[in-house]
N, CA, C and O atoms as a CHARMM CRD file, in Angstrom:
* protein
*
  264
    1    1 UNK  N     88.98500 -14.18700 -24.16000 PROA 1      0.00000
    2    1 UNK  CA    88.56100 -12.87500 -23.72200 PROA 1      0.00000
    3    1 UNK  C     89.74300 -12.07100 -23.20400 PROA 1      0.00000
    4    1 UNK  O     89.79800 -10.85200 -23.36900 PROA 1      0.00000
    5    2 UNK  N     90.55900 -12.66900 -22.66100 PROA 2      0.00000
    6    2 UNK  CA    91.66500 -11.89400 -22.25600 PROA 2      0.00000
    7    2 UNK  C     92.60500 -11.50800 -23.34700 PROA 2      0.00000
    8    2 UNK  O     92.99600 -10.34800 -23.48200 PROA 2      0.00000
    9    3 UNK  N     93.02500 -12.65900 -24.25900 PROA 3      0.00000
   10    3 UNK  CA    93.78900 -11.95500 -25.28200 PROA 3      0.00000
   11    3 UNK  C     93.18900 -10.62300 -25.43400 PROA 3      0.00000
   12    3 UNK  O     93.71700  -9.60900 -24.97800 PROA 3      0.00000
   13    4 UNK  N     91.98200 -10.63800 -26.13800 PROA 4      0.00000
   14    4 UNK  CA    90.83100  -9.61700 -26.97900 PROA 4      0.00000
   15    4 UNK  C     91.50800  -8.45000 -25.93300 PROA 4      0.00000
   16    4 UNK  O     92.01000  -7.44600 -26.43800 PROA 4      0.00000
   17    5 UNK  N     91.49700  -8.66600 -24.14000 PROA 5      0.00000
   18    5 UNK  CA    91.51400  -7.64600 -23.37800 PROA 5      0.00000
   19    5 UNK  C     92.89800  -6.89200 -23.84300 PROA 5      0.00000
   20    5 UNK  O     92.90300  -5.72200 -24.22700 PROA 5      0.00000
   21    6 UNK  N     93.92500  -7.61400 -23.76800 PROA 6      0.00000
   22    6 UNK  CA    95.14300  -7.30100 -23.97100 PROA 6      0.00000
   23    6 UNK  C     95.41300  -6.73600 -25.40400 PROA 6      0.00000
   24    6 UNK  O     96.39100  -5.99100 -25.34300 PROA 6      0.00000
   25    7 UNK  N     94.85800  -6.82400 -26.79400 PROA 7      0.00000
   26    7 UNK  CA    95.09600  -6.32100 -27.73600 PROA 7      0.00000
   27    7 UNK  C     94.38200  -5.20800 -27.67800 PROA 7      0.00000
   28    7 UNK  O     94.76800  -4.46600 -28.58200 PROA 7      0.00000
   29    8 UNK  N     93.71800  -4.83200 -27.19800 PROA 8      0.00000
   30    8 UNK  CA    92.93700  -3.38400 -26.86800 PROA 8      0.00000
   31    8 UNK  C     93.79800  -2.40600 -26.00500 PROA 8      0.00000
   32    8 UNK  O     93.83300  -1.20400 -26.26600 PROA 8      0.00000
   33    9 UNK  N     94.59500  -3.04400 -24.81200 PROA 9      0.00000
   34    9 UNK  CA    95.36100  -2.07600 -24.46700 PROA 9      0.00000
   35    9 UNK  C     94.29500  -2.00200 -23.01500 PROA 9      0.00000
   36    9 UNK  O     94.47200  -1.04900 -22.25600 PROA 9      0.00000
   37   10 UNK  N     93.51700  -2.73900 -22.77500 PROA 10     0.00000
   38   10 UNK  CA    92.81700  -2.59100 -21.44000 PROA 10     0.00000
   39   10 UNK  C     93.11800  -3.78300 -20.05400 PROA 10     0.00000
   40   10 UNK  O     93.03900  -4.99400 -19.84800 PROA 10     0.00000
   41   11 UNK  N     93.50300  -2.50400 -19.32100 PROA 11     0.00000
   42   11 UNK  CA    93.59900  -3.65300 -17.61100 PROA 11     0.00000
   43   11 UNK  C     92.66100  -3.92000 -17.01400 PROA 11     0.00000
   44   11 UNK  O     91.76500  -3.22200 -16.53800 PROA 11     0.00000
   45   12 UNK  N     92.89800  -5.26700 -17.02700 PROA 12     0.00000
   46   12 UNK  CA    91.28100  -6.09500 -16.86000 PROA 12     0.00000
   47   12 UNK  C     91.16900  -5.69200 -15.85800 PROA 12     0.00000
   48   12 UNK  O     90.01500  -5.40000 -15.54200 PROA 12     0.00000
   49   13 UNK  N     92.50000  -5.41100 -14.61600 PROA 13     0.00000
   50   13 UNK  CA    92.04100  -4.54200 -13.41800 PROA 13     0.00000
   51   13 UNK  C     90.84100  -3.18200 -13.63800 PROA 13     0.00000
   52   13 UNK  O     89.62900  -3.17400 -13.42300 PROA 13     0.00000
   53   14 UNK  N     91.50500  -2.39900 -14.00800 PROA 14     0.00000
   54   14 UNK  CA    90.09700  -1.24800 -14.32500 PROA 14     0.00000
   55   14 UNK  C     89.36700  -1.55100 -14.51200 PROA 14     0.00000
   56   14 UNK  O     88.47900  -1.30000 -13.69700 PROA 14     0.00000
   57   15 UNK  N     88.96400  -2.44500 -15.83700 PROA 15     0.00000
   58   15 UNK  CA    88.15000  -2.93800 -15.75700 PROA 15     0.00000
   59   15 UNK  C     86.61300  -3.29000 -15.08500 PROA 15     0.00000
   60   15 UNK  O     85.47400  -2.96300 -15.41900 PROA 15     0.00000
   61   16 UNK  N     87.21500  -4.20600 -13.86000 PROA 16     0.00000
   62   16 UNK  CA    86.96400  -5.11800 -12.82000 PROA 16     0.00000
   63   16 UNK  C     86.26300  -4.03900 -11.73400 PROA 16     0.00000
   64   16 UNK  O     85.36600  -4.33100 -10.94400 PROA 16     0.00000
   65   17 UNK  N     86.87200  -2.76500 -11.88500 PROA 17     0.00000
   66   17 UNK  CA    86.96900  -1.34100 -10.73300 PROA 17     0.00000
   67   17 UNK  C     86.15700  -1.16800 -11.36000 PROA 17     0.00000
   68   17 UNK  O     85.13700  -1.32800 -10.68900 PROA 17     0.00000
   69   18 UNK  N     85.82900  -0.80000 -12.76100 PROA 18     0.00000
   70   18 UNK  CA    84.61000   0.25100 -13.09800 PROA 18     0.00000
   71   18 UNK  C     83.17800  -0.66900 -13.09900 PROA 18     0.00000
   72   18 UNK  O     82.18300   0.04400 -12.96800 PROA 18     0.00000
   73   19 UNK  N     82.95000  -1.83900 -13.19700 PROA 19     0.00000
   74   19 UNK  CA    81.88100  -2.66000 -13.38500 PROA 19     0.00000
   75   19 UNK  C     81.76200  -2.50800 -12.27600 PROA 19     0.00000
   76   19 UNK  O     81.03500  -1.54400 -12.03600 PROA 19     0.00000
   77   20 UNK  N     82.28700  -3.21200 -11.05600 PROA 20     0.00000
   78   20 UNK  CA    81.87500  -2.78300 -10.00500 PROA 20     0.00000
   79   20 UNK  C     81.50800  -1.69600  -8.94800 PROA 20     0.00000
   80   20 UNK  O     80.86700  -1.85900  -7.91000 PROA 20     0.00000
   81   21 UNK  N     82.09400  -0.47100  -9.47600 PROA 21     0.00000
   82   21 UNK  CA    81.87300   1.26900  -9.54900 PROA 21     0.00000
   83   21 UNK  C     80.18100   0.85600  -9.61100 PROA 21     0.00000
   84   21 UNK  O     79.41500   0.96400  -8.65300 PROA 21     0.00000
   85   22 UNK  N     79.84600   0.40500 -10.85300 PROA 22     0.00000
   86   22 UNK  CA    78.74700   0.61800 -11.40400 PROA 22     0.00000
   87   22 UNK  C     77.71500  -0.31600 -10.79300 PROA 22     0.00000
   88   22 UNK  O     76.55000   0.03200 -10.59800 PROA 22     0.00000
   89   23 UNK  N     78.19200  -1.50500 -10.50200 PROA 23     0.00000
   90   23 UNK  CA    77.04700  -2.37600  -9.43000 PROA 23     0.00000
   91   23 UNK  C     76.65600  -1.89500  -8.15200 PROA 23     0.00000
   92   23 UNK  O     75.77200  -2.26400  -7.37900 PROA 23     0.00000
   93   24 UNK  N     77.82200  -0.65500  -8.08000 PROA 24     0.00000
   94   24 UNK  CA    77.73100  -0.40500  -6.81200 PROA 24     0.00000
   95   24 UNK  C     76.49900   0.79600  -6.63600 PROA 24     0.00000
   96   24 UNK  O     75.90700   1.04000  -5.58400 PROA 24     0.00000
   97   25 UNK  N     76.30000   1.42700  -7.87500 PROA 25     0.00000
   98   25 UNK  CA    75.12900   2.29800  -8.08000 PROA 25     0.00000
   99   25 UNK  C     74.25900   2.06200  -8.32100 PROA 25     0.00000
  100   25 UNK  O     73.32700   2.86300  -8.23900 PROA 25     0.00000
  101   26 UNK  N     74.12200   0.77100  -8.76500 PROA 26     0.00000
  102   26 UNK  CA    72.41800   0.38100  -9.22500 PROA 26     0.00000
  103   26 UNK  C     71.65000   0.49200  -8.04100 PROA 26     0.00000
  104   26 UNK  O     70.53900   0.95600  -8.29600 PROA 26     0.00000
  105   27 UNK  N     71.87500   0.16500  -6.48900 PROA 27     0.00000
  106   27 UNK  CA    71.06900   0.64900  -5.45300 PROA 27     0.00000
  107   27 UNK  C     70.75600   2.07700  -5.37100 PROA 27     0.00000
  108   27 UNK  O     69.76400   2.43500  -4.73500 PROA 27     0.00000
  109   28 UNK  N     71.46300   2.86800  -5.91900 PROA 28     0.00000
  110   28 UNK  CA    71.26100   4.24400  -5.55900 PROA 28     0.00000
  111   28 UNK  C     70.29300   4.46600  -6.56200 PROA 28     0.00000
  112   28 UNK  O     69.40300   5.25500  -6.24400 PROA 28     0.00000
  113   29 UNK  N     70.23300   3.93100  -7.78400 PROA 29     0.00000
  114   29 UNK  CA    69.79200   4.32800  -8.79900 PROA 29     0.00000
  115   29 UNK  C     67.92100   3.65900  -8.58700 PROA 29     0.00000
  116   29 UNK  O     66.84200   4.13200  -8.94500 PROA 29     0.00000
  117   30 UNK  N     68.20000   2.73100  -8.04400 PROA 30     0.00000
  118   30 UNK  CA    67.02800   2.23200  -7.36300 PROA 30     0.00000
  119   30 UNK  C     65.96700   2.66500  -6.72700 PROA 30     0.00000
  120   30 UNK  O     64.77300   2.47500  -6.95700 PROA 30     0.00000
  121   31 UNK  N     66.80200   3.60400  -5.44100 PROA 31     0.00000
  122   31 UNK  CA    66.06100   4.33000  -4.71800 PROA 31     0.00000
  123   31 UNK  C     65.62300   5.33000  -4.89600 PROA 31     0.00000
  124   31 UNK  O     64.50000   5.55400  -4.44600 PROA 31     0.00000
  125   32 UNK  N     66.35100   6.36900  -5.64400 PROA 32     0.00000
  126   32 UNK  CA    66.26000   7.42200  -6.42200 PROA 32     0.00000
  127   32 UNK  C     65.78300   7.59800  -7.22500 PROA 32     0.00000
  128   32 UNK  O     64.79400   8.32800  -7.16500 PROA 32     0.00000
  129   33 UNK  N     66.22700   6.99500  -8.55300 PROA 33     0.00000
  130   33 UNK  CA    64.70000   6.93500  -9.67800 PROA 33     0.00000
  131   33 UNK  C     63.87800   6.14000  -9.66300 PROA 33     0.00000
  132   33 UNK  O     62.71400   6.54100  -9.69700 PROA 33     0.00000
  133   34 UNK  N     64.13000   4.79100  -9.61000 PROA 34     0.00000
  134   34 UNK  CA    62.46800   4.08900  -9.99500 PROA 34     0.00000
  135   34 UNK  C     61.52200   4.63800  -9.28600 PROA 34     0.00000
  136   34 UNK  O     60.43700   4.54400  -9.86000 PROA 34     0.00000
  137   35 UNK  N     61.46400   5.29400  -8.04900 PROA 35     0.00000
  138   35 UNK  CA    60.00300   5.24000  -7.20300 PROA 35     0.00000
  139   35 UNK  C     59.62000   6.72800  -8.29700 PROA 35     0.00000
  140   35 UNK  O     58.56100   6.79200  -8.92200 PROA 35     0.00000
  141   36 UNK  N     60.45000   7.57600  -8.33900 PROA 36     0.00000
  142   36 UNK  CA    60.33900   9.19700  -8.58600 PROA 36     0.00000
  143   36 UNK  C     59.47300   8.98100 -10.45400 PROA 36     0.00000
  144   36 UNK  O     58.34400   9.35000 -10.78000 PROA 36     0.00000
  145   37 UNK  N     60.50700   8.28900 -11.30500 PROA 37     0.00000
  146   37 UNK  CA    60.28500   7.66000 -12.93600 PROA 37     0.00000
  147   37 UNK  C     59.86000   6.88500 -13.22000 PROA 37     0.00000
  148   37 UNK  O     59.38300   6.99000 -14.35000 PROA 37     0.00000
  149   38 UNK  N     59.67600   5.62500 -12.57900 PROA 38     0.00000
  150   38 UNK  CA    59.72600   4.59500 -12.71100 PROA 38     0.00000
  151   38 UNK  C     60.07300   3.79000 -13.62900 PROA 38     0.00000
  152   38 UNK  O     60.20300   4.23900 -14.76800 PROA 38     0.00000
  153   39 UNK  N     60.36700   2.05900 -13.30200 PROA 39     0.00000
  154   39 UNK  CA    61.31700   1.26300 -14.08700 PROA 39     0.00000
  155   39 UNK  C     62.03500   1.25300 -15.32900 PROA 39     0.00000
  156   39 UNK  O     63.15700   0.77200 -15.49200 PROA 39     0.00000
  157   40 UNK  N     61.23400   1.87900 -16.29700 PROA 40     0.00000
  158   40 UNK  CA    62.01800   1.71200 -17.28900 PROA 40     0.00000
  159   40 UNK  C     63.02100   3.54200 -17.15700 PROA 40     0.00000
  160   40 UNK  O     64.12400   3.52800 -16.61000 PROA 40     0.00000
  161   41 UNK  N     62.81800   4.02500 -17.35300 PROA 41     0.00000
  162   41 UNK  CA    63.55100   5.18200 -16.11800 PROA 41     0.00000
  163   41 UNK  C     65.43100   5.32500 -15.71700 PROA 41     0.00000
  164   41 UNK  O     66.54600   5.77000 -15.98700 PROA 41     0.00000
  165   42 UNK  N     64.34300   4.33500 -14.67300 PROA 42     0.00000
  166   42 UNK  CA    65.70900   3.46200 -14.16200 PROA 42     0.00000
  167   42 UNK  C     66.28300   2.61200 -14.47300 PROA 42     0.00000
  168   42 UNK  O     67.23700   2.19400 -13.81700 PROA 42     0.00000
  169   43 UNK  N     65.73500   1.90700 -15.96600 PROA 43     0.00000
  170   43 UNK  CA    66.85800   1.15600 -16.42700 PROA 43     0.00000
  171   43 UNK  C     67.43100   1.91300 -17.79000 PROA 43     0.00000
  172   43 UNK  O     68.26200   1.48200 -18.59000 PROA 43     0.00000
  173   44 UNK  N     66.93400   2.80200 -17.79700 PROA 44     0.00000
  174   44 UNK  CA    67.51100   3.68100 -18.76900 PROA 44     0.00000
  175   44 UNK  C     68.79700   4.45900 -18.08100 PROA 44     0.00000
  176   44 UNK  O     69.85600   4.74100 -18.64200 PROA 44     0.00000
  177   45 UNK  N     68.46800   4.69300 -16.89200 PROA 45     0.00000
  178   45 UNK  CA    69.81300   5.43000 -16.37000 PROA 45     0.00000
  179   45 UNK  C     70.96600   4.28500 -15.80500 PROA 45     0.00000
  180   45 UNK  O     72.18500   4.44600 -15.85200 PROA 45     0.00000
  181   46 UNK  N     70.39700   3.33700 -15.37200 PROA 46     0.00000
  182   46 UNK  CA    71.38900   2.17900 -15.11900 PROA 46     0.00000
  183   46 UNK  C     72.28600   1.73900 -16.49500 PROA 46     0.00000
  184   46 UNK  O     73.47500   1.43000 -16.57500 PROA 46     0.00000
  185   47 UNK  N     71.47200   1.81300 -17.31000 PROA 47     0.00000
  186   47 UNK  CA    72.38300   1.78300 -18.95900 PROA 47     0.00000
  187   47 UNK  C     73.36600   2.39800 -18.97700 PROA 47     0.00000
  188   47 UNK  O     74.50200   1.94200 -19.11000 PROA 47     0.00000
  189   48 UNK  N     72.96000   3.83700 -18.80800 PROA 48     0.00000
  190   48 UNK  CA    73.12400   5.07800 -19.32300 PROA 48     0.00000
  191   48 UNK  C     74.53100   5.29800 -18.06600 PROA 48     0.00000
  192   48 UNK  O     75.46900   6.05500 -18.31800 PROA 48     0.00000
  193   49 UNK  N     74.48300   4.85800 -17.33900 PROA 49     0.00000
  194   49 UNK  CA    75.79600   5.20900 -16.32200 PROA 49     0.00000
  195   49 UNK  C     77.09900   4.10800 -16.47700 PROA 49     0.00000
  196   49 UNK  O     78.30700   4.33600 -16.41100 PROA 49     0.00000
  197   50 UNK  N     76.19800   2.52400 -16.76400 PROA 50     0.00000
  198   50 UNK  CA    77.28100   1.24100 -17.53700 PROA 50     0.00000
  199   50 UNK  C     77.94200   2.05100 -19.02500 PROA 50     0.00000
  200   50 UNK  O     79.08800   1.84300 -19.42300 PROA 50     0.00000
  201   51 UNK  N     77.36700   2.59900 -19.42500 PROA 51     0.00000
  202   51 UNK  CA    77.87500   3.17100 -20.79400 PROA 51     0.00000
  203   51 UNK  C     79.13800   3.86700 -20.51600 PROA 51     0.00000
  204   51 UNK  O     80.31800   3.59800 -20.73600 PROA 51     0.00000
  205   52 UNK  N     78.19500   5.36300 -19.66900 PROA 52     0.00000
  206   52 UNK  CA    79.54400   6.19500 -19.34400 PROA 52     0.00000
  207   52 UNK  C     80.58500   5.64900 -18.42600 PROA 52     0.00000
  208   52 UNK  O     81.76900   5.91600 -18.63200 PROA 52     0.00000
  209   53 UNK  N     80.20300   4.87800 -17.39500 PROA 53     0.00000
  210   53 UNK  CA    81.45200   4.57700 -16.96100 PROA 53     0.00000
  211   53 UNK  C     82.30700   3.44600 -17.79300 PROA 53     0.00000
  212   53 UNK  O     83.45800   3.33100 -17.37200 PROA 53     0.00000
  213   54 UNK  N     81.92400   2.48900 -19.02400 PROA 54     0.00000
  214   54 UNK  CA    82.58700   1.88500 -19.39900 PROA 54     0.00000
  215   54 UNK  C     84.07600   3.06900 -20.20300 PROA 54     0.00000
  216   54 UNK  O     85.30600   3.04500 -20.24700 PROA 54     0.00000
  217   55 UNK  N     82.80000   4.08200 -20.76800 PROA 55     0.00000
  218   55 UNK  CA    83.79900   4.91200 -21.94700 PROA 55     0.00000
  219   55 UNK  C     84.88400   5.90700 -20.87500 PROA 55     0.00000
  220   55 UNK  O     86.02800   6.33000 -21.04300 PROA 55     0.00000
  221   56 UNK  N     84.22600   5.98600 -20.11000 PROA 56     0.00000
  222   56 UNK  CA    85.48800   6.47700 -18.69600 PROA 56     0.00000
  223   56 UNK  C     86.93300   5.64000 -18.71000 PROA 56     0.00000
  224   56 UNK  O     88.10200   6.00200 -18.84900 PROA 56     0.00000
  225   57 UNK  N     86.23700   4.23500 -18.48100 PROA 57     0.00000
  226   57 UNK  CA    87.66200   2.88900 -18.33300 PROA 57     0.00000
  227   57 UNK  C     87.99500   2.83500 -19.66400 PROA 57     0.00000
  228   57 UNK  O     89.11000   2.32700 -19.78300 PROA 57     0.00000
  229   58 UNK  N     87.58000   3.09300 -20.55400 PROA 58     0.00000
  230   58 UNK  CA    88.29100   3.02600 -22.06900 PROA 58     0.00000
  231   58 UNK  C     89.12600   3.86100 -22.11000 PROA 58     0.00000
  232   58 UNK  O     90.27400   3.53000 -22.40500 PROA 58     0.00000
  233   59 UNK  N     88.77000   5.36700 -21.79200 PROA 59     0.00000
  234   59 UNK  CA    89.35300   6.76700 -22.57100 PROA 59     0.00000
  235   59 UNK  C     90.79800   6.48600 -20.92500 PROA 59     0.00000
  236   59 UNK  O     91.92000   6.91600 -21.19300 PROA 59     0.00000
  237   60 UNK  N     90.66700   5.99500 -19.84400 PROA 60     0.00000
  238   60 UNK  CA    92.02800   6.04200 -18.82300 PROA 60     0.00000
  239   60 UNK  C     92.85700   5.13000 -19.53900 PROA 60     0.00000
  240   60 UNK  O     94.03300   5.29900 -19.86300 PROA 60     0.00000
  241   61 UNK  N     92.12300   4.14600 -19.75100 PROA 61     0.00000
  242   61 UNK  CA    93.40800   2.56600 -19.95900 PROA 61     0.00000
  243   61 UNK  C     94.10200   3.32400 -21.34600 PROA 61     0.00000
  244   61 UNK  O     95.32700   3.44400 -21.36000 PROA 61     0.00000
  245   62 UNK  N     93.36500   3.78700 -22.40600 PROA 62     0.00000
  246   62 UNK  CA    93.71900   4.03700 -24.18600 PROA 62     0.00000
  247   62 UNK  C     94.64200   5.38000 -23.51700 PROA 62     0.00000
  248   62 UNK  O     95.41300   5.65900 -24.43500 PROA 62     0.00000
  249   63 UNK  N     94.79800   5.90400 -22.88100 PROA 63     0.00000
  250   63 UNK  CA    95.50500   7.42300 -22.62200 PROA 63     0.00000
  251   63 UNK  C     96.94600   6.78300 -22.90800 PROA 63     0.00000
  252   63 UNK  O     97.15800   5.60000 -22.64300 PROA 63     0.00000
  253   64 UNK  N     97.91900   7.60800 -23.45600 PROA 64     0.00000
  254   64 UNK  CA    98.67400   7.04100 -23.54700 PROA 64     0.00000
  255   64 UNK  C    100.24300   7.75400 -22.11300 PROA 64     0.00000
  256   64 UNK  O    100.74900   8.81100 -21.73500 PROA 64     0.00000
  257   65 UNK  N    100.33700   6.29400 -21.87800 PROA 65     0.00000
  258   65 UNK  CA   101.50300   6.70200 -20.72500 PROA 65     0.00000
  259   65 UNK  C    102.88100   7.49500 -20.90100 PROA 65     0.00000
  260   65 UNK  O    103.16000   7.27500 -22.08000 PROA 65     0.00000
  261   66 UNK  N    103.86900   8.27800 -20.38100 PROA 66     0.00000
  262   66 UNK  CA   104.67200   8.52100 -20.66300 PROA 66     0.00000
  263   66 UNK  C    105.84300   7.96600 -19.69500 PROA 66     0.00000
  264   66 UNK  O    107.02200   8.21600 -19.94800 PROA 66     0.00000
């Protein structure tokens, strides 16, 4: 898995930052939508925020440095 990480051009650090970014919202996402949408709702937006923040840590790490 790490090779794979390293031929992509991604720091498993960021990585590591954005998954946990994102664990760190599933409570919010909890309180906020399921009661208001309910569950499936909220696991549509819990997706839906793992998605964007993954393509967030993609599009920083792929930027290219100067």
């Amino acid at each position: 898995m790490v090779e794979f990480i390293k031929r992509l051009g991604i720091q498993s650090d960021t990585m590591a930052l954005t998954l946990t970014v994102w664990l760190c919202s599933l409570p919010l996402v909890a309180i906020f939508v399921a009661p208001s949408f309910g569950l499936q709702a909220a696991l549509g937006s819990a997706v839906g925020l793992l998605v964007f923040a993954l393509i967030v840590c993609w599009g920083i790490c792929g930027w290219p440095r100067r």
